[in-house]
Kinemage of the C-alpha trace (Angstrom):
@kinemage 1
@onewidth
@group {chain A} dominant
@subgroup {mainchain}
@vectorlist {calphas} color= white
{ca unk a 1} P -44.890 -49.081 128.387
{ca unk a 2} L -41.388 -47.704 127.868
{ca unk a 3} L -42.607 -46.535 124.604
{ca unk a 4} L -45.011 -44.617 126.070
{ca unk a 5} L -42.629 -42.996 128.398
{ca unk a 6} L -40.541 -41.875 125.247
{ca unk a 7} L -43.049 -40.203 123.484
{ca unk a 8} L -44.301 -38.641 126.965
{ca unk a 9} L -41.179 -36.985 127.873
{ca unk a 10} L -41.346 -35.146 123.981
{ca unk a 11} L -43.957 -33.315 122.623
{ca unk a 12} L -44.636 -32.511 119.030
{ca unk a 13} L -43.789 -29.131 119.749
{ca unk a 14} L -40.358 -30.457 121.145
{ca unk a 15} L -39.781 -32.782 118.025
{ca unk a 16} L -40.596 -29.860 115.748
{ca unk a 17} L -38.047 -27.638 117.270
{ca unk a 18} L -35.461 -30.046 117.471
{ca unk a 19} L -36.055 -30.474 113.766
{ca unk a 20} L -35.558 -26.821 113.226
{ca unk a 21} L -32.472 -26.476 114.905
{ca unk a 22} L -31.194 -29.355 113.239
{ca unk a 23} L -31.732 -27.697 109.701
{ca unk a 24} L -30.423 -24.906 110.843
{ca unk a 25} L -27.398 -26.708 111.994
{ca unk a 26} L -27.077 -28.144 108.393
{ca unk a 27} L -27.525 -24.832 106.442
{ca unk a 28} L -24.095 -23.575 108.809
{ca unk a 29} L -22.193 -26.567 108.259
{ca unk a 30} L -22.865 -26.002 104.946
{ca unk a 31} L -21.940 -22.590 104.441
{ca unk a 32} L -19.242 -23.517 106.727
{ca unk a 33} L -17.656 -25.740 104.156
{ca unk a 34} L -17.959 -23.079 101.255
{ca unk a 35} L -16.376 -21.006 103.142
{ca unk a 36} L -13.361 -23.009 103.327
{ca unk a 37} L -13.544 -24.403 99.771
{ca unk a 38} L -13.433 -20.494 98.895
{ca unk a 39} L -10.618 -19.859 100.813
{ca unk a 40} L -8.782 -22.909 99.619
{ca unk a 41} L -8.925 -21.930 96.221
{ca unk a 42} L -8.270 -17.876 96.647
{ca unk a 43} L -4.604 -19.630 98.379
{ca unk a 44} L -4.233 -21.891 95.265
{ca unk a 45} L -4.672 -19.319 92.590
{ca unk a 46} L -2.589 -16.744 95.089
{ca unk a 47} L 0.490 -19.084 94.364
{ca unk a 48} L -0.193 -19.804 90.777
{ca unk a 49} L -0.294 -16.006 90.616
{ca unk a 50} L 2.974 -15.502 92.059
{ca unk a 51} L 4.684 -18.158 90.732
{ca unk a 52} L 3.588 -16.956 87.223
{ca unk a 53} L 5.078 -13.759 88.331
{ca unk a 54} L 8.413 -14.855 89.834
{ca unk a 55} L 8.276 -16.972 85.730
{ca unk a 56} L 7.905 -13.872 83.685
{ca unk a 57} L 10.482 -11.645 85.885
{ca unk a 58} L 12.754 -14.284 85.276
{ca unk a 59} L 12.246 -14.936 81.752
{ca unk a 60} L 12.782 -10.943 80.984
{ca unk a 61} L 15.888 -11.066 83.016
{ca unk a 62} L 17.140 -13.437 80.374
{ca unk a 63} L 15.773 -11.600 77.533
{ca unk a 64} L 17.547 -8.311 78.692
{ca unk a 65} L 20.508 -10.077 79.151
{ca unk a 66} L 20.795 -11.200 76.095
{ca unk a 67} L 19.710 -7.849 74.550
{ca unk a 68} L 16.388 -8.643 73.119
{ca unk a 69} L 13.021 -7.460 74.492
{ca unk a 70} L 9.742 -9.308 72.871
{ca unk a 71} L 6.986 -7.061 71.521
{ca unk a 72} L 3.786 -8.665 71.051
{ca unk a 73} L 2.871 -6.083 68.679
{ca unk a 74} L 4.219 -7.563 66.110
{ca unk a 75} L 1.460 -9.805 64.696
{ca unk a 76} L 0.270 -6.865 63.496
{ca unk a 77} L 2.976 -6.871 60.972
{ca unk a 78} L 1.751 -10.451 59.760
{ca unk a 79} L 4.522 -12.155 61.156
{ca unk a 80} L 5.097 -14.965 63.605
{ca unk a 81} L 5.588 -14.637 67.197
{ca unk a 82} L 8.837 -13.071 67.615
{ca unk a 83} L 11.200 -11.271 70.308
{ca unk a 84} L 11.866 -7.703 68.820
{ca unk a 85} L 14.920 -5.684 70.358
{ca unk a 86} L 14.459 -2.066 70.378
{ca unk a 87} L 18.042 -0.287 69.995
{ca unk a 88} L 17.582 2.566 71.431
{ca unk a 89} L 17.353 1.017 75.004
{ca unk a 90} L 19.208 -1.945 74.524
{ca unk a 91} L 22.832 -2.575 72.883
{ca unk a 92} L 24.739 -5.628 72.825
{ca unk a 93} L 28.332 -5.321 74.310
{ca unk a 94} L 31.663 -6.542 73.166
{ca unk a 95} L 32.684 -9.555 74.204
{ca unk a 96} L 36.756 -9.304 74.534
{ca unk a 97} L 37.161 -12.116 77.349
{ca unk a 98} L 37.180 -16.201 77.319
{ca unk a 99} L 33.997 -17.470 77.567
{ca unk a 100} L 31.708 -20.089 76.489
{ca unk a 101} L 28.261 -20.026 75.525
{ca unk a 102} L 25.068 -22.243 74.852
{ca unk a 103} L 22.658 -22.480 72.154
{ca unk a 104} L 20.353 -19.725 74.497
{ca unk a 105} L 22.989 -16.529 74.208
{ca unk a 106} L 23.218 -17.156 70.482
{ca unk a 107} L 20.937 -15.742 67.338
{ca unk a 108} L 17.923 -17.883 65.884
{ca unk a 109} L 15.618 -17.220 63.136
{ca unk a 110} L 12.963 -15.166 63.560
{ca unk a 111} L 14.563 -12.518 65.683
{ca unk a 112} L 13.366 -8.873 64.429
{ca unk a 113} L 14.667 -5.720 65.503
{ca unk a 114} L 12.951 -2.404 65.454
{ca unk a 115} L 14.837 0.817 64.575
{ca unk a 116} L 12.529 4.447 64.306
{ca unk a 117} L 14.497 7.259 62.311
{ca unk a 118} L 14.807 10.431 63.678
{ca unk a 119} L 14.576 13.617 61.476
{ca unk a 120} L 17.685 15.179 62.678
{ca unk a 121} L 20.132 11.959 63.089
{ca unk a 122} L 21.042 9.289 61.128
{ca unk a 123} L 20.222 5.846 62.102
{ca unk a 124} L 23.560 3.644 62.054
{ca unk a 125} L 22.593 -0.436 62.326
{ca unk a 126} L 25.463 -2.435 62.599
{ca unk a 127} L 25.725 -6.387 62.342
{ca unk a 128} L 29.338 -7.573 63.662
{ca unk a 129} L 30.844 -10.638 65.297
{ca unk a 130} L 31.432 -9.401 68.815
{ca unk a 131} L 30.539 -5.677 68.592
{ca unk a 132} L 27.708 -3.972 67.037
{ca unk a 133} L 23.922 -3.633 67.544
{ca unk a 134} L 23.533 -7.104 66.124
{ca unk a 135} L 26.204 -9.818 67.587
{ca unk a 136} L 26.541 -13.304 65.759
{ca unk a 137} L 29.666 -14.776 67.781
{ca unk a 138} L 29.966 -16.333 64.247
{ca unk a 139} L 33.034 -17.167 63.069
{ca unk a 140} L 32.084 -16.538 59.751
{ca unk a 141} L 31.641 -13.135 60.174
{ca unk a 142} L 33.726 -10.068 60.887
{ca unk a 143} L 32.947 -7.345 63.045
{ca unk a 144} L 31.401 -4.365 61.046
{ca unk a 145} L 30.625 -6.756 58.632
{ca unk a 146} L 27.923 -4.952 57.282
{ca unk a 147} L 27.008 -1.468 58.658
{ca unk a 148} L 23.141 -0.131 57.407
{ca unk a 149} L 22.762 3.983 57.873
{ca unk a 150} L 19.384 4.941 57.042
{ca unk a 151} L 18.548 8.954 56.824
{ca unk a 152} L 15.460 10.838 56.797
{ca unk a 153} L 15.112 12.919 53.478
{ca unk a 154} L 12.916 15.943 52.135
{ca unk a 155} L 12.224 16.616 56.124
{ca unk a 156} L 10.537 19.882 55.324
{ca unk a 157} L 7.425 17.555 53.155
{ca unk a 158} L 4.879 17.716 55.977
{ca unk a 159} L 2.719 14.899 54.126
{ca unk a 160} L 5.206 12.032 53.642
{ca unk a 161} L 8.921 11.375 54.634
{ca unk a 162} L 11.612 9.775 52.396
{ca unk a 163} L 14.497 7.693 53.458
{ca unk a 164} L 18.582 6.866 51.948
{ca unk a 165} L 19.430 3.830 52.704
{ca unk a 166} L 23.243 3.468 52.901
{ca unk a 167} L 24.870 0.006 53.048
{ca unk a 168} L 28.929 -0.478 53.653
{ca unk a 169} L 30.512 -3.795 54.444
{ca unk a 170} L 33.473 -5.343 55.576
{ca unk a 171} L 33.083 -8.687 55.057
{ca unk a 172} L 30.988 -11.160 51.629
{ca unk a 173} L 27.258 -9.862 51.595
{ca unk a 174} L 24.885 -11.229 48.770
{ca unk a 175} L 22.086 -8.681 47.740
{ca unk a 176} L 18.763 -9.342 46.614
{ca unk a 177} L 16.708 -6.014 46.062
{ca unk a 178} L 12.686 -5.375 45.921
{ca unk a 179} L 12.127 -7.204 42.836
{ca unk a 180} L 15.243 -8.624 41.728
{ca unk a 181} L 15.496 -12.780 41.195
{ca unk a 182} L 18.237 -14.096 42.624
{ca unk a 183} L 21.413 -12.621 44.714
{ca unk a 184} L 24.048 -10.895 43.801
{ca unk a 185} L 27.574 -9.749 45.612
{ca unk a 186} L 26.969 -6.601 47.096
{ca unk a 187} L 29.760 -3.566 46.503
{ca unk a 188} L 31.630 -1.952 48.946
{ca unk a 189} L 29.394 0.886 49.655
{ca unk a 190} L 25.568 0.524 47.929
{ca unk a 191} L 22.951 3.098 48.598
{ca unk a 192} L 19.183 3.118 47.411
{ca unk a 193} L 16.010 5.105 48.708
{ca unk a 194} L 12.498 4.836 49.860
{ca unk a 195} L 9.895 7.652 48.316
{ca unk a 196} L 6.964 8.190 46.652
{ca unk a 197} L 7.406 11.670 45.809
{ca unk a 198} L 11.206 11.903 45.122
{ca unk a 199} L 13.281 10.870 41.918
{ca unk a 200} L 17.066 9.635 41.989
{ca unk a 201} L 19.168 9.745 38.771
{ca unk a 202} L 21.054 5.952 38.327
{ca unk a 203} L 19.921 5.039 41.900
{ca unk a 204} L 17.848 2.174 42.775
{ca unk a 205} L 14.433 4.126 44.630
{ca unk a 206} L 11.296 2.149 45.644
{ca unk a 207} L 7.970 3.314 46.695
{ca unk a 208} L 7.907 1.245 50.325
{ca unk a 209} L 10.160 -1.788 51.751
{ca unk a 210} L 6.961 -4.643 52.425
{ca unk a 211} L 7.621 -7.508 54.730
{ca unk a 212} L 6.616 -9.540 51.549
{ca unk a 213} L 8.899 -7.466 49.521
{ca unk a 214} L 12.025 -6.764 51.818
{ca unk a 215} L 15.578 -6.116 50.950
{ca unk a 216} L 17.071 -9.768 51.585
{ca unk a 217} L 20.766 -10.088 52.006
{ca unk a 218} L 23.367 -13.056 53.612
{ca unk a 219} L 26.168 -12.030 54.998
{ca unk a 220} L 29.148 -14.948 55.709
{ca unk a 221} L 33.096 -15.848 54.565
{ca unk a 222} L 33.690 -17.076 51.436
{ca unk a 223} L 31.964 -16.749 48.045
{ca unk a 224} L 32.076 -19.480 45.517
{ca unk a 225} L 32.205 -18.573 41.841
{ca unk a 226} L 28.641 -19.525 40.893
{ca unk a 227} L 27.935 -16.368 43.867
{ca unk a 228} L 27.072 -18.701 46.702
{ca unk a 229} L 28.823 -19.164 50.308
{ca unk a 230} L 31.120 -22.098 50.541
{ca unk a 231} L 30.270 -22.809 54.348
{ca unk a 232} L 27.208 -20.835 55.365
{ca unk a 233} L 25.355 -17.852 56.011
{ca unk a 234} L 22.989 -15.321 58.070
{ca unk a 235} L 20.123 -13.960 55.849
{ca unk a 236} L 18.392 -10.892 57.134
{ca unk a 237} L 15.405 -8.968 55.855
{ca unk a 238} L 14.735 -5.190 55.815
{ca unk a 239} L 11.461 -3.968 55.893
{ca unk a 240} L 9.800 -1.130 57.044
{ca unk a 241} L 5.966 -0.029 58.261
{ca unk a 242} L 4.302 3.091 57.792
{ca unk a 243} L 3.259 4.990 61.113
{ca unk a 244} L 1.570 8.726 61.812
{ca unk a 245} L 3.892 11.030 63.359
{ca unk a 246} L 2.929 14.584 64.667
{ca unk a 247} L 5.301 17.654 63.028
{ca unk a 248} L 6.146 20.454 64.757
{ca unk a 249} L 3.454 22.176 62.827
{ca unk a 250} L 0.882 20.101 64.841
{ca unk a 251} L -0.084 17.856 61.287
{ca unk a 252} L 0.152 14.670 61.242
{ca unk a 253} L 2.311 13.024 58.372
{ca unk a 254} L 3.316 9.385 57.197
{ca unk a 255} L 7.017 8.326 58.539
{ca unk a 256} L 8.456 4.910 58.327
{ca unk a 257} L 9.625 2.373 61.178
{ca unk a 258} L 12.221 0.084 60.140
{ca unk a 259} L 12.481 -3.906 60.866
{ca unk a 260} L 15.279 -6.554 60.421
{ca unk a 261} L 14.110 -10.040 60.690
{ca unk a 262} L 16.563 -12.544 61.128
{ca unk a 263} L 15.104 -15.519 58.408
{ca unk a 264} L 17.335 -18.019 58.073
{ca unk a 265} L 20.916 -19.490 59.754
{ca unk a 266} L 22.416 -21.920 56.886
{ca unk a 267} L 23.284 -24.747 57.998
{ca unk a 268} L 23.039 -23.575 61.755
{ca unk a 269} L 25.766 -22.996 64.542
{ca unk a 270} L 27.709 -25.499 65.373
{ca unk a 271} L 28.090 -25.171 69.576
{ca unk a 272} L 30.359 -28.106 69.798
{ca unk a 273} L 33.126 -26.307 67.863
{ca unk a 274} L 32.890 -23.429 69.649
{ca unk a 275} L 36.617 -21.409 70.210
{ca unk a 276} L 37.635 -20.268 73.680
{ca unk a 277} L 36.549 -16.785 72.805
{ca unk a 278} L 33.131 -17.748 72.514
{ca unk a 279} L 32.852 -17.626 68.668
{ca unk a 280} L 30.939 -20.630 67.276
{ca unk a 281} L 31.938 -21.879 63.563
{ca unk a 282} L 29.260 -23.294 60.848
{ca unk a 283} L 27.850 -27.116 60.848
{ca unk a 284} L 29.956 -28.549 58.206
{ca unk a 285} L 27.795 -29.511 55.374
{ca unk a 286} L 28.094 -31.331 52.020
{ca unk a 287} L 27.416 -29.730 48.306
{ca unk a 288} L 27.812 -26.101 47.442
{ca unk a 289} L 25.667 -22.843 48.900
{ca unk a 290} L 22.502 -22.522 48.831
């Protein structure tokens, strides 16, 4: 009897709209839920965004600091991932104070820096203990220990540019040229050039400066008499790239961009040992140079 009475006071009709609303009640609960799931995650990559952000603004703060910029152009050159330092925006500056540093404001291999030769000025590279372009806060090495001035020759050749490379020093630098098999101690004042079209009577000239076939040269105190350094050295490379630059005739011609790669710190700094300047000495080691 009661049954009856239930099924009396609905009618099919009834039941079927109350079905109807009830799917329709589903489908907005559902969409209500995407909705929030969306808007959940637009929030969660919002902050991943800005903390990346807040990340990479600090990390270039540091790298400015120090004086290096990165350039992920660089591949291109077949090397590693490295931080290149364009001088022509950025120079390191003396350090004449107390101080004391970590491993993070000092030089590690792999470094490169980029240097483009203008045709009217000479490019002047200079690799130093507290002052120059390039700052070891080594105490093995003396400020304007080695000074690098590369020129732009035979500007008026609208097809090709030459170079002179001019190398002075102040303090030991070993020498290994395009070619050559081993070091050797480098003179007071060297000076070779880069051309394919030029000729230089009794001076070393090469066709291009390769990042497989680089000038290599170590620069640090003393020099034992078999030509190696007693307690250790910085060995750079010098290479250069060939780029397309417009003359003032409109033409293009090939000029060269010059890179220094920092390869190799022997045996490494030695941060414990460092002096209240801010100058770090070489890890002692055992044997002779390497």
């Amino acid at each position: 009897m009661i049954f009856a009475q239930v099924m009396k006071a609905y009618s099919v009709e009834e039941i079927r709209l109350l079905e109807e609303k009830m799917n329709t009640y589903e489908h907005w609960v559902f969409l209500l839920i995407l909705l929030v799931a969306v808007l959940v995650l637009v929030s969660v990559l919002q902050r991943l965004t800005i903390a990346k952000l807040k990340s990479f603004e600090s990390s270039k703060t540091k790298l400015i600091a120090k004086g290096f910029i990165a350039n992920e152009d660089f591949d291109r050159l077949h090397s590693r991932d490295v931080a290149i330092a364009d001088i022509h925006t950025i120079t390191q500056t003396p350090i004449h104070s107390e101080m004391t540093i970590d491993a993070k404001g000092l030089l590690y291999p792999g470094l490169v820096f980029k240097y483009i030769v203008n045709i009217d000025t000479n490019k002047v590279i200079t690799i130093g203990q507290r002052e120059g372009n390039i700052v070891t806060r080594s105490t093995d090495v003396l400020d304007h220990h080695l000074t690098i001035v590369i020129s732009a020759d035979d500007v008026s050749n609208l097809e090709i540019l030459s170079y002179t490379l001019e190398f002075r020093r102040e303090g030991k630098v070993l020498l290994q040229l395009p070619g050559a098999r081993s070091f050797r101690e480098m003179g007071m004042k060297e000076k070779i050039h880069v051309s394919k079209t030029l000729s230089f009577d009794g001076e070393s000239c090469f066709e291009s400066l390769s990042s497989k076939f680089p000038i290599r040269f170590r620069i640090g105190s003393r020099v034992s008499a078999d030509g190696k350094f007693k307690s250790g050295y910085f060995e750079f490379h010098l290479f250069s790239k060939d780029v397309f630059e417009k003359t003032t005739n409109g033409t293009k011609r090939i000029e060269k961009h010059f890179y220094l790669k920092l390869v190799k710190i022997f045996p490494g700094y030695d941060t414990a040992g460092q002096t209240k300047e801010g100058l770090v000495p070489m890890l002692g080691r055992f044997g002779g140079g390497v």
